[in-house]
N, C-alpha and C positions, 0 to 999 in steps of 0.2 A: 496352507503351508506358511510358516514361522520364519523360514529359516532360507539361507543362501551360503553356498557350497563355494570353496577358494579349489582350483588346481591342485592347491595339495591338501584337501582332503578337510581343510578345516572349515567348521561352522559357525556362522555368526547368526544368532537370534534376535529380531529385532523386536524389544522390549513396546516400542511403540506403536507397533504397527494398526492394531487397534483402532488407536486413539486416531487416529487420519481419518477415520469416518465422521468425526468432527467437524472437520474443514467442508465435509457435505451437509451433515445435517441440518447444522445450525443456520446457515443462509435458508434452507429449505422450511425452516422453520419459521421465519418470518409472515407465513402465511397464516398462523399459528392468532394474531390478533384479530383478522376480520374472523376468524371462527370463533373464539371469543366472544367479539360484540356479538354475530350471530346468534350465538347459546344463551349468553345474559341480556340482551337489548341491551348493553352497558356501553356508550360512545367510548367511556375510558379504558376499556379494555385492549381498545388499538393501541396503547401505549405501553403493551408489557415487551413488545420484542423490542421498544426504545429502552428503557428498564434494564431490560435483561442483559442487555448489551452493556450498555454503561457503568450499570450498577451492581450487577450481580456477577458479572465475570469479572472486574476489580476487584471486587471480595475475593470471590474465590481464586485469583490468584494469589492472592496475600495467605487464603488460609493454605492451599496447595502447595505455596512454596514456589521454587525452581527446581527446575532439570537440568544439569552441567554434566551432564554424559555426554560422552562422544561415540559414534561408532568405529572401530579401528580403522586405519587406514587400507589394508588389507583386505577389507569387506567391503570398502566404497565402490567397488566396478562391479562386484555383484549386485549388488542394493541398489544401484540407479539401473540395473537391466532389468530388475525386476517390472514385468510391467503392471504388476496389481496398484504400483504409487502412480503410473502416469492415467491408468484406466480412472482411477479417481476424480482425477483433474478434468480430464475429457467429459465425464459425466456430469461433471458441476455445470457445465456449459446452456446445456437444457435444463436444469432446474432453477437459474439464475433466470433465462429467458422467460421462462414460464411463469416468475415467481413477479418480475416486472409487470408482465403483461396481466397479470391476474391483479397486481397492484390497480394499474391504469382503471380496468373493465371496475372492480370494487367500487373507484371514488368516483366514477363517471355513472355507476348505473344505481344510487340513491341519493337522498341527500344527506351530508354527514354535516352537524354543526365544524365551527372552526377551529377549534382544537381538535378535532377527528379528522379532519384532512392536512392541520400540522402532524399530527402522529403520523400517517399514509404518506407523507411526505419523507419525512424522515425514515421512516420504515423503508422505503424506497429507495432512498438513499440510501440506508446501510446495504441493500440490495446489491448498489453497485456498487459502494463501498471493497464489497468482497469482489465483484467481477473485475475489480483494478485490480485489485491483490492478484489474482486470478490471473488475467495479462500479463500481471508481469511475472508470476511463474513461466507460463506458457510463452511470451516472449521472448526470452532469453536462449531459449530451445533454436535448435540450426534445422531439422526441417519443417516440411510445407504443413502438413497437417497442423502442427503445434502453430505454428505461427498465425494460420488461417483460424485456427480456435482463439485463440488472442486477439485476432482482430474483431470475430463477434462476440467475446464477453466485453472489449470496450465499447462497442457499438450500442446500445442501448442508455449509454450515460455520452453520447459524444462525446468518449474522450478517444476518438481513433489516431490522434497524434503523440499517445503517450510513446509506444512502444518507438519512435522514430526519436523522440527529444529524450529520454531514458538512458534508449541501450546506448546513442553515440554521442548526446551529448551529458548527461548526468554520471556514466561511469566514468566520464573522460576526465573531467573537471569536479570534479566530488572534493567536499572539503576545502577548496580555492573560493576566493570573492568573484571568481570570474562565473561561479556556476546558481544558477537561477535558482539550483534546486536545494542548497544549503544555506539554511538559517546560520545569522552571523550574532555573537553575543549582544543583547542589548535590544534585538530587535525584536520586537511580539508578534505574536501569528498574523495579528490583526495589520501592522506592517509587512509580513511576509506575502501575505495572502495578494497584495496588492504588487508586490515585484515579482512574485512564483506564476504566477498562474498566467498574464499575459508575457511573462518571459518566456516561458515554456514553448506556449501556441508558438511564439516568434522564431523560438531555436532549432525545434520540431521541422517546421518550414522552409527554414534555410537549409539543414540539415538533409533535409528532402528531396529536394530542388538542384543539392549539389549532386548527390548520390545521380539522380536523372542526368543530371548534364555531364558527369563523367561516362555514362556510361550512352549517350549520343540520343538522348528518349527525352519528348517534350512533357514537361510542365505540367502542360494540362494533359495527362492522361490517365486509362485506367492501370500505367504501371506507377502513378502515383498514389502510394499506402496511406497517404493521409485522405487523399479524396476519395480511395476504395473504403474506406471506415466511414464517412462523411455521406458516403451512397448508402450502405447500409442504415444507418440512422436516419435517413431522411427515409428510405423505405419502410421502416418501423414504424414512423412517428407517424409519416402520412397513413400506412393502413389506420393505424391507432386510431388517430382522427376520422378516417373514413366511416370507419365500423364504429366511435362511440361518440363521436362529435367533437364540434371545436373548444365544446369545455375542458377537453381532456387537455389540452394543449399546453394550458398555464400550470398546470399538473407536471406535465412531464420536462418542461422549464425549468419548476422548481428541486423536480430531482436532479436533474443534469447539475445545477448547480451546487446541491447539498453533496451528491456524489460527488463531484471534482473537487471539493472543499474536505472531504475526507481524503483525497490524496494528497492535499496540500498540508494536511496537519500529519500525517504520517512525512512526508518531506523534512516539516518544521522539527518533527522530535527525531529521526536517525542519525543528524547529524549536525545537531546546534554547538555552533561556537567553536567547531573543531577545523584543526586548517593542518594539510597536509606546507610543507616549509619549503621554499623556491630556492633551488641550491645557484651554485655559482655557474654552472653554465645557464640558466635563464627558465629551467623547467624544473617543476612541481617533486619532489619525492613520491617515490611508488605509494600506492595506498594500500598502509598496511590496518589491521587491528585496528588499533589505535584510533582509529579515524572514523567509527562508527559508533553511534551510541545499540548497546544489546538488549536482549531482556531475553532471560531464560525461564518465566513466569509460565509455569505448565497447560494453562487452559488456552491463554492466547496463542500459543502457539501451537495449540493444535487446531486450531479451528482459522490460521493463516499462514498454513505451510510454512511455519518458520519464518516467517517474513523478519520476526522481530530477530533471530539469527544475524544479524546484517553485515556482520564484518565479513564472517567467512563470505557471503552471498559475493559481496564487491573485489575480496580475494577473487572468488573463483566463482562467476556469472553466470555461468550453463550449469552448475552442478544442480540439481535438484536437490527440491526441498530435502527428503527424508534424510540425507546424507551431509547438512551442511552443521557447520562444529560451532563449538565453544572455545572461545579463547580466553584464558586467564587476564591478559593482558589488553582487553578491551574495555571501554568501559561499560558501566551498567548502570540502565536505569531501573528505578525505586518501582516502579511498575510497568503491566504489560500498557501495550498501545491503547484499551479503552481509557484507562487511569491516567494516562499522560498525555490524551487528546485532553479529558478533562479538565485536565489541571494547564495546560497551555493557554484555553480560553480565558482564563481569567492573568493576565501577565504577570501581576506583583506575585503572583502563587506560584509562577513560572521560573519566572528569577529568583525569588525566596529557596528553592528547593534545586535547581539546575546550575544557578551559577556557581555555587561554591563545590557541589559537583563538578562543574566545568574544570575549575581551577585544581582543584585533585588530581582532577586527569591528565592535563597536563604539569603540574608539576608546579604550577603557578609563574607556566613562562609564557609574555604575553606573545610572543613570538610563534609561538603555538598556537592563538587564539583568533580564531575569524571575528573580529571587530566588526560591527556598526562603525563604518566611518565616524559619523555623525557623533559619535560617543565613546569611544576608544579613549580620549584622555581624561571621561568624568569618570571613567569604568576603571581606568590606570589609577587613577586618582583615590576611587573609593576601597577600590581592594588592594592600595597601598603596592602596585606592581611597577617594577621598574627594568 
């Protein structure tokens, strides 16, 4: 079935529906290299789902274009009941799992030279890569089921503190210098990376810790969500180790960390340089549009629930992916999320191509512009802003 029915009779067919099989596959298909080297005895063959990621879904969004349809507003209560969009998600859940642990067992049960176990690594990563994506669809969600699936797609990358430093502190402070999770103009990933990622754990924490003591529940307990994610991972990791030895261990080290480092570059590009304006009673302007960088680039977006969608998403936080919009008035980046991971890593490419985007978007008012402290008057200076 295509299609979903309004009260009064009318029909909306969703053009994409399809295409959401994506968002499955293509994680699923990461398994996709060890059968490779398998078939060729070729070590380099582990490196086509790195490839494929990076380099061949950039392309192909450039050659595909964008998707700027919206579905009416009218059909959005039927379109999130539908549950063939949420059965999706659910089911990624055991394929991600699966697709780790078959990671682990691969590099722990031959020997691979050292660029074969960078590719497995990496490969690994973008594993969980997706399982963050993944969380945070499913995190955003108000019941138990959704949430409890949230907590084991981050569990395998130890990130079980996202969905606690996210939903209450990132949507809260989005666009402000006060928020860990917003790149400020001037700053490189490679500075970000370094105030994002131990801010977070820190905010995550606090954030935690209050929720418990408002509501009369110790600290250390298992109704704390970061330590219930923090149990799971360590029950993972320990079987892992049991079953393939302690070699595997600096293995799963090194994905935790390449995974968490794909959240932090996805952080760095949604919303660099953009700053919601602190009105005169002492608090932040609503977060509208404006305040997201988007990309309506068709492959990436189907194979991460709209992630790159991001304005509407932080408008409206529980709506599900298949239903979340295009705003004219938002900005846009020149590519999907593999092309502007890419292009991030190297900074002078960074700023070459985002800053003067930046300054378009707002209008070239620095007041608008989340500054680098540190560099605010070289940055005033060189783009001539006053």
């Amino acid at each position: 079935m295509n299609s979903t029915t309004t009260p009064d009779r009318r029909v909306y067919r969703d053009s994409k529906r399809w295409a959401w099989w994506f968002s499955l596959l293509v994680p699923f298909s990461i398994g996709l290299g060890p059968l490779l080297m398998l078939w060729t005895e070729q070590a380099v063959m582990l490196w086509w789902p790195f490839v494929f990621l990076y380099g061949a879904v950039p392309l192909l969004d450039a050659m595909l274009g964008e998707d700027r349809s919206n579905p009416p507003e009218w059909a959005v209560p039927q379109l999130e009941a539908d549950p063939f969009y949420r059965y999706l998600t659910y089911a990624l859940v055991p394929v991600l799992w699966g697709s780790f642990v078959f990671a682990a067992w691969f590099v722990a049960s031959r020997e691979l030279v050292w660029h074969a176990q960078l590719a497995m690594v990496l490969n690994a990563g973008i594993i969980g890569g997706f399982a963050i994506n993944l969380g945070h669809e499913l995190g955003h969600k108000h019941n138990r089921l959704e949430k409890t699936l949230a907590l084991l797609a981050l569990a395998p990358s130890g990130y079980g503190h996202f969905s606690a430093e996210h939903n209450r502190g990132h949507h809260t402070e989005v666009a402000t210098p006060e928020d860990t999770a917003s790149a400020r103009m001037g700053e490189s990933i490679w500075q970000f990376v370094a105030r994002e990622m131990p801010g977070g754990a820190k905010r995550a924490w606090h954030f935690e810790t209050t929720r418990l003591k408002d509501k009369g529940l110790s600290t250390w307990s298992l109704h704390n969500q970061i330590l219930q994610g923090l149990i799971i991972t360590s029950v993972l990791w320990l079987a892992l180790v049991l079953w393939l030895g302690l070699q595997v261990l600096p293995f799963l080290l090194a994905v935790a960390a390449w995974t968490n480092f794909q959240l932090t570059s996805a952080n760095y590009v949604e919303h660099y340089g953009l700053l919601r304006v602190k009105q005169a009673d002492g608090h932040y302007e609503r977060c509208q549009p404006c305040h997201s960088w988007n990309s309506n680039h068709i492959l990436s977006n189907w194979i991460l629930f709209h992630l790159q969608r991001h304005a509407d998403h932080h408008a409206h936080a529980s709506r599900r992916y298949q239903a979340l919009r295009h705003f004219e008035d938002a900005p846009q980046l020149p590519s999907g999320y593999s092309g502007m991971f890419l292009l991030a890593y190297v900074p002078s490419l960074w700023f070459a191509v985002m800053n003067p985007r930046l300054l378009a978007a707002v209008g070239r008012d620095p007041n608008r512009i989340n500054f680098d402290p540190a560099q605010r008057e070289a940055l005033c200076q060189r783009y001539a802003l006053t």
